[in-house]
C-alpha positions as CSV (number, residue, x, y, z in Angstrom):
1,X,11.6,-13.2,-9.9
2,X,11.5,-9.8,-8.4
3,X,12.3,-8.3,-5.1
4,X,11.8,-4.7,-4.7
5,X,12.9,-3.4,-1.5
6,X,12.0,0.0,0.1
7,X,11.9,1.8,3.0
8,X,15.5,2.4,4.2
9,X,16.7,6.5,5.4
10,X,18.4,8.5,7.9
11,X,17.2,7.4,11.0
12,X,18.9,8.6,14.5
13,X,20.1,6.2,16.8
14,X,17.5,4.6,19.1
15,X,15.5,5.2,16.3
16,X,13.0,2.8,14.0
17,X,12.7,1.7,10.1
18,X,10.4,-0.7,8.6
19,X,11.5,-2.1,5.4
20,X,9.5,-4.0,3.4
21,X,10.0,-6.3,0.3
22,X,7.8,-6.8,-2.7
23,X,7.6,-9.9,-4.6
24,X,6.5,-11.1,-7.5
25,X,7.1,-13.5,-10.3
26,X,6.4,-16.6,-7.6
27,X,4.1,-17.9,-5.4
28,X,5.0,-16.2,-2.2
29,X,3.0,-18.4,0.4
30,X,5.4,-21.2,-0.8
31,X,9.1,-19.5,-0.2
32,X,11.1,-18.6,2.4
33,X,12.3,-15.1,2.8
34,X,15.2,-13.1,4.1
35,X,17.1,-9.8,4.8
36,X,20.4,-9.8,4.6
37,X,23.1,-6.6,5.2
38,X,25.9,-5.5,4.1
39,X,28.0,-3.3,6.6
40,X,30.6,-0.5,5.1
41,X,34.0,-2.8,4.7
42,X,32.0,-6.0,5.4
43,X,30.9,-9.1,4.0
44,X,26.5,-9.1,3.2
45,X,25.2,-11.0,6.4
46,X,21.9,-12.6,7.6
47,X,19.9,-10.5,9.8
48,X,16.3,-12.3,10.1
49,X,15.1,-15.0,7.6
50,X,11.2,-16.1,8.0
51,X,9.7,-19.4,6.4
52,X,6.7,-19.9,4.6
53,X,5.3,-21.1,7.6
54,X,6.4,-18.4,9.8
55,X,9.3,-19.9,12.0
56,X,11.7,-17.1,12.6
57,X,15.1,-16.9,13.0
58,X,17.3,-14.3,13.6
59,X,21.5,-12.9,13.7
60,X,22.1,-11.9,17.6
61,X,23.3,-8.7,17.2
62,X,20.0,-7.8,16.1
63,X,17.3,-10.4,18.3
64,X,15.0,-8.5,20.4
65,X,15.3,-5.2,18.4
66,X,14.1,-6.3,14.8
67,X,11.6,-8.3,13.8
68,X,10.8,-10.1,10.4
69,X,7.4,-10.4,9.3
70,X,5.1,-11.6,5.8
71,X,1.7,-11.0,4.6
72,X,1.4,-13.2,1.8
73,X,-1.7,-11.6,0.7
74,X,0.4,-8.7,-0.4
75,X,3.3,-10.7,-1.3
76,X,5.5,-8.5,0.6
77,X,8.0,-9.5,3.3
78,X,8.8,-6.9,6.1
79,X,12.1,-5.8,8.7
80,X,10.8,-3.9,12.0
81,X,14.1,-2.7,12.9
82,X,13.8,-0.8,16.8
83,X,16.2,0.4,18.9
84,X,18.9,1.4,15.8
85,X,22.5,2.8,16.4
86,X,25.8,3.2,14.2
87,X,26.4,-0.5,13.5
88,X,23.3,-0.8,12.0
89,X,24.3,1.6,9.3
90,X,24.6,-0.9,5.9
91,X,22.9,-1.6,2.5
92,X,19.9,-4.2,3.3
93,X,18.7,-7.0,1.1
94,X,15.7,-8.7,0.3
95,X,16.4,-12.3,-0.4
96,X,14.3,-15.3,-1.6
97,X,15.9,-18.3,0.3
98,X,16.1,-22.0,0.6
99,X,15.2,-22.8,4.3
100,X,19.2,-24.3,5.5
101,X,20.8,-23.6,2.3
102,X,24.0,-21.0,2.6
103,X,23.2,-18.5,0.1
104,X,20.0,-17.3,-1.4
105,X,18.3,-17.7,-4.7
106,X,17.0,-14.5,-5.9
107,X,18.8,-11.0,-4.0
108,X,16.9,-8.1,-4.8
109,X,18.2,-4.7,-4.9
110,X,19.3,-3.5,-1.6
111,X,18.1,0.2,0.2
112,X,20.6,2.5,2.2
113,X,19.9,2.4,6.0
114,X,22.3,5.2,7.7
115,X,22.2,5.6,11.6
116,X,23.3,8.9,12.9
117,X,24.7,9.3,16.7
């Protein structure tokens, strides 16, 4: 399994990024996806999961300005991330996931978003 993230930058606050996540080495359609982040001095968290069906869910600090989405014809899973500021500033994950289950199966390798006041 791979999981090839890009997309992250210097973005200014109020500011948008769109991340996307490649992967292969599984049937996409099939798998539940994920980002998590990890904050400067913080433990990685959830931000926005999305199931191979499509339900949604997301962390609060972050519903109503980001949005997870898929297209499985490109195998790629994407974060529409609106509305940034400072505390958004961490190292983002792509993550294969087990709908429920506490940690992920497959991380992939993370990209540097950095917010800017």
């Amino acid at each position: 399994v791979q999981l090839q993230a890009s997309g992250g930058g210097l973005v200014q606050t109020g500011g948008s990024l769109r991340l996307s996540c490649a992967a292969s080495g599984i049937i996409f359609r099939d798998n539940d996806m994920a980002w998590y982040r990890q904050r400067p001095g913080m433990q990685r968290e959830l931000v926005a999961a999305i199931s191979s069906g499509g339900a949604t869910n997301y962390a609060d600090s972050v519903k109503g300005r980001f949005t997870i989405d898929r297209d499985n014809s490109k195998s790629t899973v994407s974060l529409q991330m609106n509305s940034l500021n400072a505390v958004d500033t961490a190292v983002y994950f792509c993550a294969l996931i087990t709908w429920g289950e506490l940690n992920p199966d497959y991380w992939g390798q993370g990209t540097l978003v950095t917010v800017s006041s």
